[in-house]
C-alpha positions in Angstrom: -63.8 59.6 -248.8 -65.4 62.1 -251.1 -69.2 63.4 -250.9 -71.5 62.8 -254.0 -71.9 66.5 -255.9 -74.0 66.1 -259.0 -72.0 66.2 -262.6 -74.4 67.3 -264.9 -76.8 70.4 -264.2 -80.0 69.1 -264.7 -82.1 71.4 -263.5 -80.5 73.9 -265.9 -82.0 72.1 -268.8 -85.5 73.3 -268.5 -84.2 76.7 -268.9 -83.0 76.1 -272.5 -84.9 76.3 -275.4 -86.4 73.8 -277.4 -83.9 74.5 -280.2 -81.0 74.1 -278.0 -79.1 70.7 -278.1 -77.9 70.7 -274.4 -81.5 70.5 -273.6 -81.5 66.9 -274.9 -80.9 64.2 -272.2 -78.3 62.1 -273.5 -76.6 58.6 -272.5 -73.7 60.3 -271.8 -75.5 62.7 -269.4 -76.6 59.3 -267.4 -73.1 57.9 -267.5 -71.3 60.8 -266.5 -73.7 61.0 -263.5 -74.0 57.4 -262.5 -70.1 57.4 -262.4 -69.7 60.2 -260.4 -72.4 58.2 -257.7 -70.9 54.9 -258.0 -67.1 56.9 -256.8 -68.4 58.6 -254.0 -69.9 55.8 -252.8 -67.1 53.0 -253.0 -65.1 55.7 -251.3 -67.8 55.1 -248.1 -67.3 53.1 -245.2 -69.6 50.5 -244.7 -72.0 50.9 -242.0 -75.0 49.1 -240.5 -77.4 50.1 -237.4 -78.2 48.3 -234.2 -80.7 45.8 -236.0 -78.1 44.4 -238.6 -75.7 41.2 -238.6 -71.9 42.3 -238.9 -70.5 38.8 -238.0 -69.0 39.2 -241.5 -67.6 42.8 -241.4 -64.4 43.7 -240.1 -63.6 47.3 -238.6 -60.9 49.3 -237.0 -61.6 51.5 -234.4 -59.2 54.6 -233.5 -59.4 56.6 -230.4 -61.7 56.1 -227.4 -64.9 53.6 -227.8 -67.6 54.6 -225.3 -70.2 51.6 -225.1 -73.4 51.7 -222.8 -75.7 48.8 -222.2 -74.1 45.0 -221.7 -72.2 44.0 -224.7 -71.3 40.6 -225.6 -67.9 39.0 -226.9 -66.7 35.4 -227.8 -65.2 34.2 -224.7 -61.5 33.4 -225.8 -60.0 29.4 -224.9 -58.3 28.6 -222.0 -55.1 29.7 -221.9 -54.9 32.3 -224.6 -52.7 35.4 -224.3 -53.4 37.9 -226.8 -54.9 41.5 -226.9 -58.2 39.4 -227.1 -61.5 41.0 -224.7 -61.4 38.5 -221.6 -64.8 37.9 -220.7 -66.0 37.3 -217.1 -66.8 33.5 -218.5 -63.0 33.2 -219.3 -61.9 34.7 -216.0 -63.5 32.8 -214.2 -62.7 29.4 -216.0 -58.9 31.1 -215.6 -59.3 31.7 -212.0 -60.8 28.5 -211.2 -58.0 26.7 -212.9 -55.2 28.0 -211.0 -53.6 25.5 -208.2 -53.7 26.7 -204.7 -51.3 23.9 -204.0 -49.1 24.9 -206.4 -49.1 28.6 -205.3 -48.6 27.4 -201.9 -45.3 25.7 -202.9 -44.1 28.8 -204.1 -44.3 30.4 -201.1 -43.0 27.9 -198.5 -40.4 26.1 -201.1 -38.3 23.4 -199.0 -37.2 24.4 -195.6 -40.0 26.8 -195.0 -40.9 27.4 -191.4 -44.6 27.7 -190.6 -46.0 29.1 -187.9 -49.8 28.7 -186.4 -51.2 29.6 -183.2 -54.6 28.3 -183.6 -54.8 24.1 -185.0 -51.8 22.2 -184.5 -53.0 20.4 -187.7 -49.8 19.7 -190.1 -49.5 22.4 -192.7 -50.0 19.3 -195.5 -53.2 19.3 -194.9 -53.9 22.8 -194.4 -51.8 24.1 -197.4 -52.7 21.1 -199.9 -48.9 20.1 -200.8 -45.5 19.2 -198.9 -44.2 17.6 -196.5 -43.6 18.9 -192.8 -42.3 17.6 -189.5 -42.5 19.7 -185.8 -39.8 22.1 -185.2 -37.6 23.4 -182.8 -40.3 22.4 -180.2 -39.3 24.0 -176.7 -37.1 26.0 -178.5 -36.6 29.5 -179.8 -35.2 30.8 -183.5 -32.3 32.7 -183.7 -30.9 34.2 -186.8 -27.5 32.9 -188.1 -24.3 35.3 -188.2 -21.2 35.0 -189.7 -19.3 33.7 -187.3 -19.2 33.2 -183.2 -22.2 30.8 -181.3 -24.8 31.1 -184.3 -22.7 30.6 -187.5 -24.1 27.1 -188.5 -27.7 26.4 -189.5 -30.2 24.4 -187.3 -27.8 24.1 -184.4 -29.3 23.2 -180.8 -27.4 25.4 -178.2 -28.3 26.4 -174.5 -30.3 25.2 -171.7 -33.5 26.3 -170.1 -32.1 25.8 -166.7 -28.4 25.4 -164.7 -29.3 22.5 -162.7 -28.8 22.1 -159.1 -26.5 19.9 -156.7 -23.0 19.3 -156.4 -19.3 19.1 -158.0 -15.8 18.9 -157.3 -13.1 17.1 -157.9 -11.4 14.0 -156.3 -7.8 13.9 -154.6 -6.5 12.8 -157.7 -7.5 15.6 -159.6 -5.8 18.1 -157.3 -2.4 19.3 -158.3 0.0 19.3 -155.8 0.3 23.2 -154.0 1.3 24.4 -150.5 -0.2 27.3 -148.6 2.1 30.3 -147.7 1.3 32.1 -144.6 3.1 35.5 -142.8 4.0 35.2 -139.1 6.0 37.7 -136.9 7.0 37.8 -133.5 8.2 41.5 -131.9 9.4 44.3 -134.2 9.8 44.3 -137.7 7.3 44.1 -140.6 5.0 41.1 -141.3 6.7 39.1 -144.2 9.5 41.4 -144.0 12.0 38.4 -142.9 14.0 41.2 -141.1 15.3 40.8 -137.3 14.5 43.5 -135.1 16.2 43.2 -131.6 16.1 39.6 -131.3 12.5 39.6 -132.3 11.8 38.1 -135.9 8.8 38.0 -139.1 8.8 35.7 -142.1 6.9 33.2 -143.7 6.2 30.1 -143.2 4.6 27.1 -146.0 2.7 24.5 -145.0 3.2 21.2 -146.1 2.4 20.1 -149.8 -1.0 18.9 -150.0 -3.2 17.8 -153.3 -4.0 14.1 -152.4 -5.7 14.0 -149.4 -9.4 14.3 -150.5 -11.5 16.1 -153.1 -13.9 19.3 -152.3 -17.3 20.0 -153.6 -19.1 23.3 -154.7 -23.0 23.6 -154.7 -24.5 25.5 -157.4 -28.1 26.8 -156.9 -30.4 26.2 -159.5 -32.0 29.2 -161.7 -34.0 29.9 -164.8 -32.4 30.7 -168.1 -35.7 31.3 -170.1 -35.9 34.6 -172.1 -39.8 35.9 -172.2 -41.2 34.2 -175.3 -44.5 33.0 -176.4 -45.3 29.5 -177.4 -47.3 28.7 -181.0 -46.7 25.8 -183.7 -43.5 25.5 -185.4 -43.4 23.5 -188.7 -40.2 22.2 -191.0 -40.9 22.1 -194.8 -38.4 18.8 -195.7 -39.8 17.7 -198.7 
């Protein structure tokens, strides 16, 4: 952009004498200066103040853009995702649009476990999408390993309590066994089976025995539970 200078030396004129022919205003005088305006100011930006309308004018702007008061911009559609200014109108229409039930899905996809210690209230209705059932009710979660007791998924193991009474086995069951027993009479060694001046020790077995009755053993009963704390457990199936 270049700033207007002027191209003929008018003021120089009135020094000249009458005689002198560069003391005549000519045409050319006025064209050679109107030209030299009309360049410098094509080669302006075009600029307007607060009052005036510049729905019409475009304009790049470099560097940082300080603006004071409230300014006011278009408010883009729904859904557009340019470098456009979002105004609070479209963040709010943006904001309002978004599903919490599908946001919710997202974060408990199927086979979600949900916990809640306040309403027992199915997560359905609380979360706005799913479907859940109770889970592992009396029960506590343990995490799956690779192999040994928890190596499959949603298995039921343990009890809360050994229960009390009695069990044993009938004749019938009972393999057939003798009972060997030491006895000694004077010298010698128990179970040695050595004589000792007449005296003698050995052993002796009873007779085989395995079907003459059962026996029983009682077992006490006691708590298995581990400390826990009870709350809500829901399944995400569907």
């Amino acid at each position: 952009m270049s700033d207007y200078t002027l191209a003929v030396s008018w003021s120089g004129k009135d020094a000249l004498s009458d005689s002198d022919s560069a003391k005549v205003i000519s045409g050319d005088d006025f064209d050679t200066e109107f030209t030299t305006a009309r360049t410098a100011i094509n080669s302006k930006a075009d600029l307007v103040n607060a009052t005036q309308d510049i729905t019409l004018r475009n304009a790049t702007i470099g560097g940082t853009l300080d603006v004071s008061g409230v300014p006011t911009v278009p408010t883009q559609s729904a859904g557009n995702n340019t470098t456009r200014v979002a105004t609070t109108a479209f963040v709010t229409t943006a904001v309002a649009a978004v599903d919490a039930a599908a946001i919710n899905a997202i974060v408990y996809p199927v086979g979600s476990i949900y916990f809640n210690m306040a309403v027992s209230t199915n997560p359905n209705t609380l979360l706005g999408m799913g479907t859940w059932v109770a889970y592992a009710t009396g029960q506590v979660l343990v995490g799956i390993e690779g192999s040994g007791t928890f190596d499959a998924l949603d298995e039921s193991l343990g009890a809360e309590t050994i229960g009390s009474g009695t069990s044993g086995s009938t004749a019938a069951d009972l393999a057939a066994h003798t009972h060997t027993t030491s006895v000694y009479s004077g010298g010698g060694s128990p179970g040695s089976g050595v004589q000792t001046g007449g005296n003698t020790s050995g052993t002796i077995s009873t007779s085989s025995t395995g079907s003459g009755g059962g026996h029983t053993h009682t077992v006490p009963s006691h708590s298995l539970l581990q400390p826990s704390v009870t709350v809500y457990i829901w399944k995400r199936t569907a």
